[in-house]
C-alpha positions in Angstrom: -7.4 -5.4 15.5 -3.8 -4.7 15.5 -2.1 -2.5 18.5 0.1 0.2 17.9 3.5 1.0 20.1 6.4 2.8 19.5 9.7 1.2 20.1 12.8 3.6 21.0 15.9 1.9 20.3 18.9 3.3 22.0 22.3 2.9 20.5 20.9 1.2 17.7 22.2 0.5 14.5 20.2 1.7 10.8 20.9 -0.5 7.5 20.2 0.4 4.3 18.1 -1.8 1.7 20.5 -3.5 -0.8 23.4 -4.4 1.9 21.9 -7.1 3.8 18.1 -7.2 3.0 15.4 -6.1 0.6 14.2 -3.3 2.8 15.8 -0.7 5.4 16.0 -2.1 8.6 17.0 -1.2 12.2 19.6 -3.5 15.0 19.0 -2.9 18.6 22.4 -2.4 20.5 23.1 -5.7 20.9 23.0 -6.2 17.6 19.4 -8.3 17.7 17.2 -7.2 14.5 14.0 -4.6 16.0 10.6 -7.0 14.3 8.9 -3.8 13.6 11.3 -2.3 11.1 10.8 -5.6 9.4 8.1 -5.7 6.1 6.2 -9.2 7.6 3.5 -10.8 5.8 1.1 -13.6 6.7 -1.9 -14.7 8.7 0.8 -14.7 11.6 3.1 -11.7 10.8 5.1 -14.6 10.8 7.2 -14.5 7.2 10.0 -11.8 7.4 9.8 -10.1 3.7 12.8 -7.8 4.4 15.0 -11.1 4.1 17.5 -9.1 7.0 19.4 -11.8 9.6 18.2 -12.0 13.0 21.8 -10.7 13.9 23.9 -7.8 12.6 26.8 -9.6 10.6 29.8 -8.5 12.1 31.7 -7.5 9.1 28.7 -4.7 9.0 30.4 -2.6 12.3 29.1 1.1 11.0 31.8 3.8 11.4 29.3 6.6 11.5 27.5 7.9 14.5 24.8 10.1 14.5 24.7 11.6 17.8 20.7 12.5 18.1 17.7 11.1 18.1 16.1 10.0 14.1 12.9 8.6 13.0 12.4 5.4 11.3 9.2 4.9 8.7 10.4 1.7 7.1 9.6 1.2 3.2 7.6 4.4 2.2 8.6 4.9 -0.6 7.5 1.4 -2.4 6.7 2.1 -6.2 4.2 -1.1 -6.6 1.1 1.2 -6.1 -0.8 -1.3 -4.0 1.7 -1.8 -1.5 2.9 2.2 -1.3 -1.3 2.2 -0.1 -0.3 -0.9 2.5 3.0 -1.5 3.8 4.5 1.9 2.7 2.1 4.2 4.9 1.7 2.0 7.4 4.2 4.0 9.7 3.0 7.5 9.0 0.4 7.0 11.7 3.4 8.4 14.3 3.4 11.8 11.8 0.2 12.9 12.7 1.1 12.6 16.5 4.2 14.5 16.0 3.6 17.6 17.4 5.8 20.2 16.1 8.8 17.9 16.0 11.2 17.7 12.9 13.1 14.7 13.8 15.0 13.4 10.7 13.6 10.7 9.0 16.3 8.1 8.2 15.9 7.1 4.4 18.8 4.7 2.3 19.7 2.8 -0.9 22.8 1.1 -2.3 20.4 0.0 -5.3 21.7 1.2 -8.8 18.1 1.2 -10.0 16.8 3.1 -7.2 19.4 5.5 -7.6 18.6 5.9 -11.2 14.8 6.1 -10.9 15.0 8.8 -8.7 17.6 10.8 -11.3 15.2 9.6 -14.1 12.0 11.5 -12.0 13.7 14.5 -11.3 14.4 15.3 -14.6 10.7 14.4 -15.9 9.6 16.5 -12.7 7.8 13.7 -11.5 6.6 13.4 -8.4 6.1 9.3 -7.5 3.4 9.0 -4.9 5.3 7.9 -2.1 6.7 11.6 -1.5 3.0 13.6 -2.7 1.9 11.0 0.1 4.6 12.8 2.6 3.9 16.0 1.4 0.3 16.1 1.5 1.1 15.2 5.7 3.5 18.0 6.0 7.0 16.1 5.5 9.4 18.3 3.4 12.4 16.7 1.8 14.7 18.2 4.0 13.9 16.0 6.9 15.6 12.6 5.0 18.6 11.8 6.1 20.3 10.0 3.5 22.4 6.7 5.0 24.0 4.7 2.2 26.1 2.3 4.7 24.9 1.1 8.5 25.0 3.9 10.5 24.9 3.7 14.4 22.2 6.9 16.1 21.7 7.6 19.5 18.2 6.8 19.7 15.7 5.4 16.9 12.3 5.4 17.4 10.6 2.4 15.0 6.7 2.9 15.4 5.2 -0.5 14.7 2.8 -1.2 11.5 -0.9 -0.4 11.1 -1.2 -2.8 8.4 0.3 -6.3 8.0 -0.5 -8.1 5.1 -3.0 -11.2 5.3 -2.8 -10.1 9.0 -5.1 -7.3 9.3 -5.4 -3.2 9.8 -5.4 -0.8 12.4 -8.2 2.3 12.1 -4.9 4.8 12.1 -4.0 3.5 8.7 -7.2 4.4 7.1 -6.7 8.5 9.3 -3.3 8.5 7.1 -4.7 7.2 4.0 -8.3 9.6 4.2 -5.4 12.8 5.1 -3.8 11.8 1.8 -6.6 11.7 -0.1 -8.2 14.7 0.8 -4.5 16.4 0.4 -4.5 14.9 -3.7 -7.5 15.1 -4.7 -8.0 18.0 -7.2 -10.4 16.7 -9.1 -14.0 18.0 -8.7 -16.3 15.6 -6.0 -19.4 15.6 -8.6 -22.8 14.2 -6.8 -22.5 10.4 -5.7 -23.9 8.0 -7.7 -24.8 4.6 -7.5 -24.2 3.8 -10.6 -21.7 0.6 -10.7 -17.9 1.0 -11.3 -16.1 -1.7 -13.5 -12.2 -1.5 -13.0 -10.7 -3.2 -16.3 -7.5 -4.0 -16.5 -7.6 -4.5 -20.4 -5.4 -1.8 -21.1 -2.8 -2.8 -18.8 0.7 -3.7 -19.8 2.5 -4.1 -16.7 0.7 -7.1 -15.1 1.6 -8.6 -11.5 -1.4 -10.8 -12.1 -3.1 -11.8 -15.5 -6.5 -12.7 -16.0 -7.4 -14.7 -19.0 -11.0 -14.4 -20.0 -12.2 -11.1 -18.6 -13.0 -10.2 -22.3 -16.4 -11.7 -21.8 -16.8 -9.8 -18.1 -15.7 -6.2 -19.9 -18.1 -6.7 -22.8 -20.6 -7.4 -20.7 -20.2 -4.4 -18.1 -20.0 -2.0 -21.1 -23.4 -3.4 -22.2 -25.2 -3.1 -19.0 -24.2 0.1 -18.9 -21.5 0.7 -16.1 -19.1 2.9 -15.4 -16.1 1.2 -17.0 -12.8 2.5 -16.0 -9.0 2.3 -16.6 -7.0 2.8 -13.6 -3.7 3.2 -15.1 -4.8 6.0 -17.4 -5.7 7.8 -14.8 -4.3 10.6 -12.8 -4.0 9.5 -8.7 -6.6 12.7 -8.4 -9.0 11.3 -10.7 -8.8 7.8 -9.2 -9.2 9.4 -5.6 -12.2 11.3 -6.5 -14.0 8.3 -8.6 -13.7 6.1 -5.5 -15.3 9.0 -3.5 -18.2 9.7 -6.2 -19.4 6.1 -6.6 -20.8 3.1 -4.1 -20.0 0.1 -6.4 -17.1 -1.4 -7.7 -16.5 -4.8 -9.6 -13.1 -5.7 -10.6 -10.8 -8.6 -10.6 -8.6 -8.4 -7.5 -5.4 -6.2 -8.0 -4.4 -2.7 -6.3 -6.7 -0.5 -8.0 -9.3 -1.4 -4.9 -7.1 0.0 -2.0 -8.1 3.5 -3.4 -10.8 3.0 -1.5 -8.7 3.8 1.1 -8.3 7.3 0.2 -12.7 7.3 0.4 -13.8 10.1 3.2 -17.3 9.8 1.8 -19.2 8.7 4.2 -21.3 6.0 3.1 -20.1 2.7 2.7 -19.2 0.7 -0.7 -20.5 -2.2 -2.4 -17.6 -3.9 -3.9 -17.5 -7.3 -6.0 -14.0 -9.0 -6.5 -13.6 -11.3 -8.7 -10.8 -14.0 -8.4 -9.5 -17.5 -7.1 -10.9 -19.6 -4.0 -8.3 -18.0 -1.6 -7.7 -14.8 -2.5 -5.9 -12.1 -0.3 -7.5 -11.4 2.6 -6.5 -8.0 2.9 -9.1 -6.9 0.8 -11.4 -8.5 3.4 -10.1 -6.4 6.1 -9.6 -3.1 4.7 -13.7 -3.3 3.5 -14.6 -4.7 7.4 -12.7 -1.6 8.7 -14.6 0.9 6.3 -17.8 -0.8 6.8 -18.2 -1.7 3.1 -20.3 -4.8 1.9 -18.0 -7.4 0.1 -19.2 -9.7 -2.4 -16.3 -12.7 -3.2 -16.7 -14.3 -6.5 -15.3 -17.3 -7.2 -14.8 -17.6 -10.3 -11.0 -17.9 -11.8 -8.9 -20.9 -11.0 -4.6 -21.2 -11.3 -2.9 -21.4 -14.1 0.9 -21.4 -12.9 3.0 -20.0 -10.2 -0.2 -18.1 -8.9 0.0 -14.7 -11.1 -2.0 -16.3 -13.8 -5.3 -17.0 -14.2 -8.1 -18.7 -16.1 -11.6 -16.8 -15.8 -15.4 -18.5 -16.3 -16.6 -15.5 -17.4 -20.4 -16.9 -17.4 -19.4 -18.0 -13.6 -18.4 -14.2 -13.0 -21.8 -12.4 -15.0 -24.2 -14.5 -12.7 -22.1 -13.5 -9.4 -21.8 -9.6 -10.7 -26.2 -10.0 -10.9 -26.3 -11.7 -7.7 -24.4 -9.1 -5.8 -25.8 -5.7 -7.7 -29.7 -7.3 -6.7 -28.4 -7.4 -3.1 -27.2 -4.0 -2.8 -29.2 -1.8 -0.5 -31.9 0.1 -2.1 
C-alpha cells in the first residue's frame, strides 16, 4: 500500500512540459528536481517517465515570480483514456481535503499540438475528460494558472501520487475516481445483472495494442449470449453506468477495464483478462483494492515491440468457461 504526504516546496521553481521534459515538473530551491512531480513507472517507482534532469539547467533561470502560494497536480489532463483514470487523477486526492481553499492550480504547455487540441475542442464544445473529471470535484477553470516558461512561486505544494504504475494504489485514488463517477454518470443505473460483459475492441481504430485472433473469442461471446460491448462508441456516462450494472467482464487487457474504477456498486466484479504471460500488473492491484476476483488468461504471446499480439483463441474459450463456472453463485 502506497503512503500519501504532501511536500511544500518553498522558493521553488515550476516548468512546463515541452521545455525540458514530457510532463510538468517542479525544482526545489536549490535547483534539485521534487520525485513526486515526476510521472514514475515500475515495480520500483524507479523509471522517471517525465524524462526532466535531476537538476534545473541553468540556462532555464525563470524571470517570473509569483509571490503566493500555488498547487501542483502533475499530468491531469492526459488524453490516453487509461492513464487520465491512473496517472492523471492520482493527485486529486489533496482536492477533496481542501477545505474551502482556491489555491491556483499551476497548469502549462509549450506543445503546438496541445495548444491546438485544446482550440480544436473549444470550438466543437467538447469537453475532454480530464476537465469533466475537475469539474465533477468542484475545480472551475479559473483556478489554472497558465505558465508557458519556468516560473519561480513562493511556495508549491506537490502532493505525492496514489497510483504508480506496476507499483501499486492507494484507497484515495479509488474515493477520487468513485466522486467522478457518480458526478458523470447520467445514464440510468438499471437492476444489476450477472449477465457477462465482453469488451471487444473490434471496432477500434486507434490501437495502442493489437490483438490478432480475437475474431474467434467475439464470435464466440456473441453466441453464448453475452453482453458484447464497444467501449469507444460509447458515451463516458454509458461506460460508467455499464461497469456499475454488471459483475462480469472479459476482455483483452487495455484501458476500457479501469472504468471499473468509477464502480460505487457495492459488490465486487468478476473480471477475465485476456493477454500475454506478463501482463500489467496494475490491473492486478486496482481489482485487489476493490475486492474483485481476477481471472488471468494466458493466452496471447509477442509479436513485435510488445503492442502486437498473436491470440489462441481456443486457449482463450476454455479459460473464459473455466472462470464463468468459478464465479460465485
Amino acid at each position: 500500500m502506497l503512503n500519501l504526504t504532501t511536500d511544500l516546496i518553498e522558493n521553488g521553481v515550476f516548468v512546463a512540459r515541452g521545455i525540458i521534459s514530457d510532463h510538468d515538473v517542479v525544482y526545489d530551491q536549490n535547483g534539485t528536481l521534487v520525485a513526486d512531480s515526476c510521472v514514475r513507472r515500475g515495480v520500483e517507482k524507479e523509471n522517471n517517465f517525465s524524462g526532466a534532469p535531476e537538476r534545473l539547467p541553468k540556462n532555464l533561470t525563470p524571470n517570473h515570480i509569483l509571490k503566493h502560494e500555488a498547487l501542483f497536480l502533475g499530468p491531469y489532463d492526459m488524453t490516453h483514456y487509461g492513464h487520465w483514470l491512473t496517472e492523471g487523477v492520482a493527485r486529486l486526492w489533496f482536492l477533496r481535503q481542501e477545505k474551502n481553499v482556491r489555491r491556483p492550480i499551476l497548469t502549462g504547455t509549450t506543445r503546438p499540438q496541445s495548444l491546438s487540441r485544446r482550440l480544436y475542442d473549444m470550438a466543437r464544445r467538447r469537453t475532454p475528460n480530464w476537465m469533466l473529471g475537475l469539474s465533477a470535484l468542484g475545480v472551475e477553470f479559473n483556478r489554472f494558472t497558465f505558465c508557458a516558461k519556468p516560473v519561480r512561486i513562493a511556495s508549491i505544494i506537490v502532493p505525492s501520487c496514489s497510483i504508480y504504475l506496476r507499483h501499486g494504489i492507494h484507497a484515495a485514488h479509488l474515493d477520487v475516481t468513485r466522486a467522478i463517477g457518480k458526478a458523470l454518470c447520467k445514464a440510468p443505473i438499471t437492476p444489476r445483472s450477472s449477465l457477462p460483459v465482453y469488451l471487444s475492441r473490434a471496432k477500434q481504430t486507434n490501437q495502442i495494442s493489437t490483438y490478432q485472433g480475437h475474431d474467434e473469442v467475439d464470435a464466440f461471446c456473441h453466441d453464448e449470449g453475452f453482453r458484447v460491448v464497444y467501449p469507444e462508441t460509447m458515451s463516458l456516462s454509458e461506460q460508467i453506468a455499464l461497469f456499475n450494472q454488471h459483475d462480469t467482464f472479459i476482455g483483452f487487457f487495455g484501458s476500457a477495464f479501469h472504468t471499473l474504477l468509477m464502480r460505487w456498486a457495492d459488490e465486487p466484479t468478476t473480471n477475465i483478462l485476456l493477454g500475454p504471460a506478463d501482463p500489467n500488473p496494475t490491473y492486478f492491484h486496482i481489482d485487489r483494492l476493490m475486492g474483485n476476483a481476477t481471472h488471468h488468461i494466458d493466452c496471447c504471446r509477442v509479436l513485435e515491440d510488445r503492442r502486437r499480439y498473436e491470440c489462441d483463441p481456443q486457449l482463450a474459450i476454455a479459460g473464459i468457461r473455466k472462470a464463468l463456472a468459478l464465479r460465485p453463485v
